[in-house]
C-alpha positions in Angstrom: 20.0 -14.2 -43.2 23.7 -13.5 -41.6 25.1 -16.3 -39.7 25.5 -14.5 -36.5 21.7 -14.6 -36.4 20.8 -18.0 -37.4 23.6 -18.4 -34.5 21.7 -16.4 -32.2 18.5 -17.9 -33.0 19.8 -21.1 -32.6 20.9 -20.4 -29.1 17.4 -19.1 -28.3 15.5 -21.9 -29.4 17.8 -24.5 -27.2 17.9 -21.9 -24.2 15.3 -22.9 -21.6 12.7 -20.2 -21.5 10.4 -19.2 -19.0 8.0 -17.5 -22.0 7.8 -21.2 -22.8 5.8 -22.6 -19.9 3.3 -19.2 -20.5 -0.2 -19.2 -21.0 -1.1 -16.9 -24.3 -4.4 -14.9 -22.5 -6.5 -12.4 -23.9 -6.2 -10.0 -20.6 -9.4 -8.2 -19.8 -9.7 -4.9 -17.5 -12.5 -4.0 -15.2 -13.5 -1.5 -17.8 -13.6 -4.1 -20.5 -10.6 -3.3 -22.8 -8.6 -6.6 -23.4 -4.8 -7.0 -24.9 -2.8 -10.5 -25.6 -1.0 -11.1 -22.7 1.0 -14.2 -21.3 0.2 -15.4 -17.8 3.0 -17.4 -16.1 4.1 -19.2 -12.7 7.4 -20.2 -10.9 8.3 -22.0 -7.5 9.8 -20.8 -4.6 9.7 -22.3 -0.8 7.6 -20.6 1.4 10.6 -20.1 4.0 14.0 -20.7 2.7 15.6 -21.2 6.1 14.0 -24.5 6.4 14.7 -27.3 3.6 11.7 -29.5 4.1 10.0 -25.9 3.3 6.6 -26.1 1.3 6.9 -24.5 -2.1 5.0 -22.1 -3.4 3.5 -21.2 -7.0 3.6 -17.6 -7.4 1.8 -15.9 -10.6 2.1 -13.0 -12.8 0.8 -11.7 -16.4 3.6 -10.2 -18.7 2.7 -7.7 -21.4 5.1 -7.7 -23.6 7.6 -4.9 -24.9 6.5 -3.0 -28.0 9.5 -0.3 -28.1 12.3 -1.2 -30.5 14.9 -1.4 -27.9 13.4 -3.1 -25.0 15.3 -2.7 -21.3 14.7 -4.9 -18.6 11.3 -6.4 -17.2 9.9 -4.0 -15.5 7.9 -5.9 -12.0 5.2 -4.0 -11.0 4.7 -4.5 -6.6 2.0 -3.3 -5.2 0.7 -1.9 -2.1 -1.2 -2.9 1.0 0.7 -5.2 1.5 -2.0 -7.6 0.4 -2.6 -5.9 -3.1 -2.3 -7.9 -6.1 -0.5 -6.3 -9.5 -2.5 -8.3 -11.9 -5.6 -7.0 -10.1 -4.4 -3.9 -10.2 -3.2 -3.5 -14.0 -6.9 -4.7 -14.5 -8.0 -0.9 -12.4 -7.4 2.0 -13.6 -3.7 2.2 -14.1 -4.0 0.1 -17.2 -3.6 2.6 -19.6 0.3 3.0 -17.4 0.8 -0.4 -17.6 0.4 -0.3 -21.3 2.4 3.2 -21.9 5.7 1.3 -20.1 5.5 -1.7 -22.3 7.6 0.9 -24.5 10.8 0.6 -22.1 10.7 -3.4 -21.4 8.2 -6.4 -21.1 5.9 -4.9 -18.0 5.0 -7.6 -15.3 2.1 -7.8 -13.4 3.5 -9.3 -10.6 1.5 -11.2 -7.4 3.6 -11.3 -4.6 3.3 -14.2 -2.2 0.3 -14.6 0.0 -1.7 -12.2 -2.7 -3.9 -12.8 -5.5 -3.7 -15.6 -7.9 -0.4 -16.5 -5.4 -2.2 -16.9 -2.4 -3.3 -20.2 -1.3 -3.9 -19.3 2.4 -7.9 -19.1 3.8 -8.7 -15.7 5.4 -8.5 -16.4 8.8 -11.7 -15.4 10.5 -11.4 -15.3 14.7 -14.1 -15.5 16.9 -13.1 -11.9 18.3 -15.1 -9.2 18.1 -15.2 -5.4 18.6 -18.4 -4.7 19.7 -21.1 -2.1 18.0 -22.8 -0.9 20.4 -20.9 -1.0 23.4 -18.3 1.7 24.8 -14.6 0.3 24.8 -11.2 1.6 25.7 -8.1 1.9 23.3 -6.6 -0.8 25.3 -9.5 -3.1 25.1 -9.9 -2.7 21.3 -5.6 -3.7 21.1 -6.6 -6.5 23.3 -9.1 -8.0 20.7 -7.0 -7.7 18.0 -3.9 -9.3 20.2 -6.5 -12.2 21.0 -7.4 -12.3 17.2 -4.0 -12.8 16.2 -2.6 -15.4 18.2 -5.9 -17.3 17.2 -5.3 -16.8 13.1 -1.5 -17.6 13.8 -2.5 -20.9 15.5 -5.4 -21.9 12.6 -2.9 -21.1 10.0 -0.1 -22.7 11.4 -2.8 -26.0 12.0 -3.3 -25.6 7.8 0.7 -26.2 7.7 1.4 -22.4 6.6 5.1 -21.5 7.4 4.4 -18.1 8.6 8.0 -17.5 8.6 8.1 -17.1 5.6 5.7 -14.2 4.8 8.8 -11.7 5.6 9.1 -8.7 3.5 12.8 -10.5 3.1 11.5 -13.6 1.7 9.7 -11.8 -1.1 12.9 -9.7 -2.2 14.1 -12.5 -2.7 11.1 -14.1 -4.6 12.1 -11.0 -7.1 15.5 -12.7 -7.5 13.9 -16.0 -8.2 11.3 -14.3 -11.0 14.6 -12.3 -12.7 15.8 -15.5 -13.5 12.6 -17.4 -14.1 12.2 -14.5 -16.5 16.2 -15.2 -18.4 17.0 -11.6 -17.3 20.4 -10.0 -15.7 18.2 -7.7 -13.3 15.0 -6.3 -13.2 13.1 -2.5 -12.9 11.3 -1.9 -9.7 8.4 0.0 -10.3 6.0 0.4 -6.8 4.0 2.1 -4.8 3.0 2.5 -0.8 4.1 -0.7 0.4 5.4 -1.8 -2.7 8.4 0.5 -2.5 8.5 -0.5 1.1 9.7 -4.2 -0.6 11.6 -2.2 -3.6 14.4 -1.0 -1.0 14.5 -3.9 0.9 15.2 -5.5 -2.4 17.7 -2.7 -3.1 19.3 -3.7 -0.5 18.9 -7.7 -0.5 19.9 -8.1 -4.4 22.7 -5.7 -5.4 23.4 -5.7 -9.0 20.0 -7.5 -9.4 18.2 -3.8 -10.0 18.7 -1.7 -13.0 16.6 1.2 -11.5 13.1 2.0 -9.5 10.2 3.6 -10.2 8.8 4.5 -6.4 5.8 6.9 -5.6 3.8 7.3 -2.6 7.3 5.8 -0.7 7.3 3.6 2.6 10.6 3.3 4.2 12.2 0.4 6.3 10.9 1.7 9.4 7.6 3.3 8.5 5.5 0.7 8.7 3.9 2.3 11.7 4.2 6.2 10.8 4.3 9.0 13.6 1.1 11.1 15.0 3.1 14.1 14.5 3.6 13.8 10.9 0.1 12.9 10.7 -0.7 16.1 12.9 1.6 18.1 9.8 -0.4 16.5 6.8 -3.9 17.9 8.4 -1.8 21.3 8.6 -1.1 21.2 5.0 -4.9 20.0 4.3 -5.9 23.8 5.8 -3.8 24.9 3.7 -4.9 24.0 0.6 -8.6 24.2 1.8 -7.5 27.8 2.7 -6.8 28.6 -1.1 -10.7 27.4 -1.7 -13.2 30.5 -0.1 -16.1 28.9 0.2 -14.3 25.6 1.4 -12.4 28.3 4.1 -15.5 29.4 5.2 -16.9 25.5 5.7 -13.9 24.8 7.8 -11.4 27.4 9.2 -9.4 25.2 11.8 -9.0 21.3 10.7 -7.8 20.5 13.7 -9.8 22.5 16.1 -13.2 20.6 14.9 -11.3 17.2 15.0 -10.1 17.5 18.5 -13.7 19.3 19.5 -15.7 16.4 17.8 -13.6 13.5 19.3 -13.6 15.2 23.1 -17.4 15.2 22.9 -18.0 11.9 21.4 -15.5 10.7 24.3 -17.3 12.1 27.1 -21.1 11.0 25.7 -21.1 8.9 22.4 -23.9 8.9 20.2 -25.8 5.7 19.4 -26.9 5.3 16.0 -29.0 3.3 14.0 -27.5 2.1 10.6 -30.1 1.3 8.3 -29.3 -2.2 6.2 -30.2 -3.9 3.0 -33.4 -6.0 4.2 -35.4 -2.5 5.4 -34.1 -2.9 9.2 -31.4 -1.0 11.4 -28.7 -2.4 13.5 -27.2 -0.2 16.4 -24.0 1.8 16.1 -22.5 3.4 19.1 -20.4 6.2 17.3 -17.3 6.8 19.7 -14.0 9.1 19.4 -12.2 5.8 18.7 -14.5 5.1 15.4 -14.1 8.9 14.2 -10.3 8.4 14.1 -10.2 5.3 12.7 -12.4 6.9 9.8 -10.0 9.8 9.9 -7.2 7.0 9.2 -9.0 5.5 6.0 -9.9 8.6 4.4 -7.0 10.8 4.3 -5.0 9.1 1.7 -5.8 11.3 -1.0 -7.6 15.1 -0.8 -11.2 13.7 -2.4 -11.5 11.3 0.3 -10.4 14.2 2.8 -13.2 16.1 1.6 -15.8 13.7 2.8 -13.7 13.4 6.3 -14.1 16.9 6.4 -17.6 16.7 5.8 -18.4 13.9 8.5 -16.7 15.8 11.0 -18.7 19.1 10.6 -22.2 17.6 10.4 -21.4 15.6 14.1 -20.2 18.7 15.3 -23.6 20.0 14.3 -25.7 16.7 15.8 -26.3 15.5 11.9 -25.2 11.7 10.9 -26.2 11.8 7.5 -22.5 11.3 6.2 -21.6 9.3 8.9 -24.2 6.6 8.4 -23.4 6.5 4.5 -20.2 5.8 5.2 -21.1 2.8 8.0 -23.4 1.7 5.0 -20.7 1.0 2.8 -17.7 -0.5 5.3 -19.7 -2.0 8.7 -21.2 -5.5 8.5 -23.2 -5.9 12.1 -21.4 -7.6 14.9 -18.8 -8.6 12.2 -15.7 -10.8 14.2 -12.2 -10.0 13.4 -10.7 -11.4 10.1 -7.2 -11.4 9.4 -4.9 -11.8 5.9 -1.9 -14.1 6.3 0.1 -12.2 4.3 -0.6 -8.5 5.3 -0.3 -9.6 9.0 3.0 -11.1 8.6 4.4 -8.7 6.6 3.7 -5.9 9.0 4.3 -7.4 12.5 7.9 -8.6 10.5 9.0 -5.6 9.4 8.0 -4.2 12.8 8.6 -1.0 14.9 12.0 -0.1 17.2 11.5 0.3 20.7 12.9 3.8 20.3 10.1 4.3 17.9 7.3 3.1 19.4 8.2 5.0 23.0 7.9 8.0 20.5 4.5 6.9 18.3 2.8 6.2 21.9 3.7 9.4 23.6 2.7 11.9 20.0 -0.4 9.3 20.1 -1.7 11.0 23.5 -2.4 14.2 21.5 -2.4 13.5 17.8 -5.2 13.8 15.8 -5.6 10.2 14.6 -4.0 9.2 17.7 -3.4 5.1 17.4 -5.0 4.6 14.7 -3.3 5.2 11.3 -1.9 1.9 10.9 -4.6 -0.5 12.9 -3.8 -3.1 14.1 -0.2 -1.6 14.2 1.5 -1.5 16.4 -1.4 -2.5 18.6 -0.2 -6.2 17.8 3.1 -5.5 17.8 5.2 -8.7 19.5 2.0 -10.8 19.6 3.8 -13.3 17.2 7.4 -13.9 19.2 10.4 -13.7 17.7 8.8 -12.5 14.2 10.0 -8.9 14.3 13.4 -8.4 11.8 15.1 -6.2 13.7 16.4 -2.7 13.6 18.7 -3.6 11.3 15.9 -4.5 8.7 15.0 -1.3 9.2 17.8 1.2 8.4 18.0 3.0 4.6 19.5 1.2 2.1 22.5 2.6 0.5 22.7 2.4 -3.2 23.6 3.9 -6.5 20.5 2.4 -8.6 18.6 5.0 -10.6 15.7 5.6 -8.9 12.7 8.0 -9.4 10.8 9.1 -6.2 6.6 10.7 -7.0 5.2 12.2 -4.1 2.1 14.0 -3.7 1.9 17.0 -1.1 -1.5 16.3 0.1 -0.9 12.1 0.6 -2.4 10.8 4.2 -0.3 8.1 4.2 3.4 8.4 3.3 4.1 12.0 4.0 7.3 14.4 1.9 9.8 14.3 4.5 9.0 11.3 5.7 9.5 9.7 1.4 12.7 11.8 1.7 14.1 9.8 5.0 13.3 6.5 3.6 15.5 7.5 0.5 18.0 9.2 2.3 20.2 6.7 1.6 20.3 6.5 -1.8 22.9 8.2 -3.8 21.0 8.6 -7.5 17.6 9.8 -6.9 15.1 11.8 -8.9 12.5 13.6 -7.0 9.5 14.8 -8.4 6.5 16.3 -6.3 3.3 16.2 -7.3 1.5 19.1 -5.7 -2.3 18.7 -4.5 -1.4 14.7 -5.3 -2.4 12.5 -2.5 -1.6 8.9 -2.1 -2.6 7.6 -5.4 -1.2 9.9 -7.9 -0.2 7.5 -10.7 -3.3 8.7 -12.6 -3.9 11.8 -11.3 -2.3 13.5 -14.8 -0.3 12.8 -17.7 2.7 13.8 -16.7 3.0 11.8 -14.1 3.3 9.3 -17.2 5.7 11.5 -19.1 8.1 11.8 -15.8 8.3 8.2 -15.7 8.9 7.9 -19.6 11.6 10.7 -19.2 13.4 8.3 -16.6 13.3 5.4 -18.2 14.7 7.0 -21.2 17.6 8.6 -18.9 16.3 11.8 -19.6 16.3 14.4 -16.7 13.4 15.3 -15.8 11.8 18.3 -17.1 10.4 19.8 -13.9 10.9 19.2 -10.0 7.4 19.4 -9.7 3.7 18.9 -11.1 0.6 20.8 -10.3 -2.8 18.9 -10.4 -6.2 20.3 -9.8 -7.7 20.4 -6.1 -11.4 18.9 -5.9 -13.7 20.8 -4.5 -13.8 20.8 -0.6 -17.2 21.5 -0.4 -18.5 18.5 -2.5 -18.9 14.9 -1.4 -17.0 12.5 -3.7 -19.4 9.4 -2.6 
């Protein structure tokens, strides 16, 4: 053996190393494939302004590199926020997480207040949004204001730092891991919200990133996205139903039954009774409120769309079939509000402008989904004093780092121009559209794989855009 490796493995084996204090696991995914994996932990203080802070043990599960000339670790963030990236490496984007090990060691990463990092109890108020009672937008924002105030006082009584749960603080819980890890910088690779914490670390840690992997993207200031766009998505929903005859025929104008189904269900709402597991029903009063707050949840990707569509035809025709399978699976009876640490924080921080919200409430009067896309946001906006980051939180970050941009045309949630904006001020970006993609396109084909691989490798990429499959309008995916 030459001596500059004996050297080098000398150095190695006197180096303090993070892979050290790792746990050897045999990782196991919901669909029962299992790989050796390494699970790990480091410290960081819950708020880093105050130094009598708390610390905090956050986790992730690295799979190691298998390609011969391994880059850096690439950190998986996910979404929500609230997700957790070891949960969702055990879903089924496993087979990506495995493909990426080829460029680096891939880390399933929980960000504070998540997952196997989270050590905060779900707050659960005594607030409650009644079933079967009739109540006004600002009623509804009331409750949640009320529920709010009340988690931030029980968690503040269990000596959580809320503080701390800035989108801030964790880009800079990504420094602490880069070096937990023995690495010069890091590969972003998110998605929804997660990218929303990619370019505030972009911004936070320069020369910390060696490039980003962002899809489905959330800018600075889109935490709370604009009725109009919304309106725009349900415009290119026709569309693509239009390309679908029988789907055409089901539903010719989107918008039309939306606002007609929401106009009569806000002059004479319907009460319903949902049946429940033990044989009996509960009551349900069905409102134009609870019609765009299903609109909200379902439009993130176009199979999901295709049952919205579906509940809104049959209540235009007096028929609650969809509608009650749908209560089945996401109403518990006279449930009170319940409230994540994390995901509240994180939202009411990164906030809404003034400018912005004057123009969300006024395209709210006569959009579609009208308040409700990012419930409880901005209904709770401010409710938390002196949380909100500030505008200048909120403005594109402006960098050179590599970074790859995957957005789907038909996404309910982060919309094209809307990806493009929150980029805007990036200098070195690939975009590839996936068309028919909605929200969740990471597995939606293969080469959505192979663009990524073609990054990493500094490749260009071999199209500007992929074409999936649309499902079939006029089927119900659940």
């Amino acid at each position: 053996m030459s001596r500059p490796i004996l050297m080098l493995i000398a150095i190695l084996l006197f180096l303090p190393s993070a892979f050290a204090q790792e746990t050897e696991i045999s990782f196991t995914t919901g669909s029962g494939e299992t790989v050796t994996a390494y699970e790990g932990r480091f410290e960081v203080p819950e708020n880093r302004t105050d130094p009598d802070s708390r610390m905090l043990s956050l986790a992730y599960v690295r799979f190691p590199a298998t390609g011969d000339n391994p880059g850096s670790p690439i950190v998986y963030l996910s979404g929500g926020p609230g997700g957790s990236g070891i949960g969702t490496a055990r879903g089924r984007r496993f087979p990506l997480f495995m493909a990426m090990r080829e460029f680096g060691d891939v880390i399933a990463f929980d960000q504070r207040g998540t997952g196997a990092s989270n050590d905060i109890e779900r707050c659960v108020s005594s607030q409650s949004v009644p079933d079967a009672e009739a109540i006004e937008d600002a009623e509804y924002a009331a409750l949640y204001r009320d529920a709010a105030e009340e988690c931030r006082i029980f968690w503040e009584g269990q000596g959580v730092d809320l503080r701390g749960y800035t989108t801030v603080e964790s880009a800079r819980d990504l420094s602490d891991l880069r070096r937990h890890l023995g690495a010069d910088q890091v590969t972003l690779w998110g998605i929804s919200y997660g990218t929303h914490l990619a370019l505030a670390t972009i911004r936070e840690l320069p020369g910390e990133i060696d490039r980003a992997i962002l899809a489905s993207v959330e800018g600075l200031d889109q935490t709370v996205k604009l009725p109009s766009r919304t309106d725009a998505y349900f415009a290119r929903l026709q569309a693509a139903v239009n390309t679908q005859p029988e789907a055409a025929a089901a539903y010719p104008d989107i918008a039309g039954l939306m606002r007609r189904v929401q106009a009569r269900l806000e002059a004479e709402p319907v009460l319903l009774d949902v049946p429940l597991e033990d044989g009996t029903t509960a009551p349900f009063l069905l409102q134009r409120r609870l019609m765009q707050q299903a609109a909200s949840m379902l439009i993130a990707d176009p199979e999901s769309a295709a049952f919205l569509l579906a509940i809104y035809a049959t209540v235009d025709q007096g028929e609650y079939g969809p509608t009650l399978a749908l209560l089945q699976r996401i109403h518990t009876p006279n449930e009170t509000i319940g409230l994540s640490a994390m995901s509240t924080a994180m939202d009411l921080s990164s906030g809404i402008s003034d400018e912005r919200l004057a123009r969300f409430e006024a395209e709210a009067e006569t959009g579609l989904v009208g308040l409700y896309l990012n419930a409880p946001m901005p209904q709770i906006r401010g409710v938390w004093d002196g949380f909100d980051l500030g505008d200048e939180f909120r403005q594109p970050p402006v960098s050179d780092v590599p970074v790859l941009v995957l957005t789907g045309t038909l996404d309910g949630r982060t919309y094209p121009d809307v990806q493009a904006e929150a980029v805007s001020g990036l200098t070195n970006v690939t975009h590839v559209t996936v068309v028919n993609a909605g929200h969740n396109l990471f597995m939606t084909t293969p080469e959505v794989g192979e663009a990524m691989a073609r990054f990493m490798r500094g490749e260009p990429a071999a199209a500007d855009t992929i074409t999936v499959d649309l499902p079939d309008f006029t089927s119900l995916p659940f």
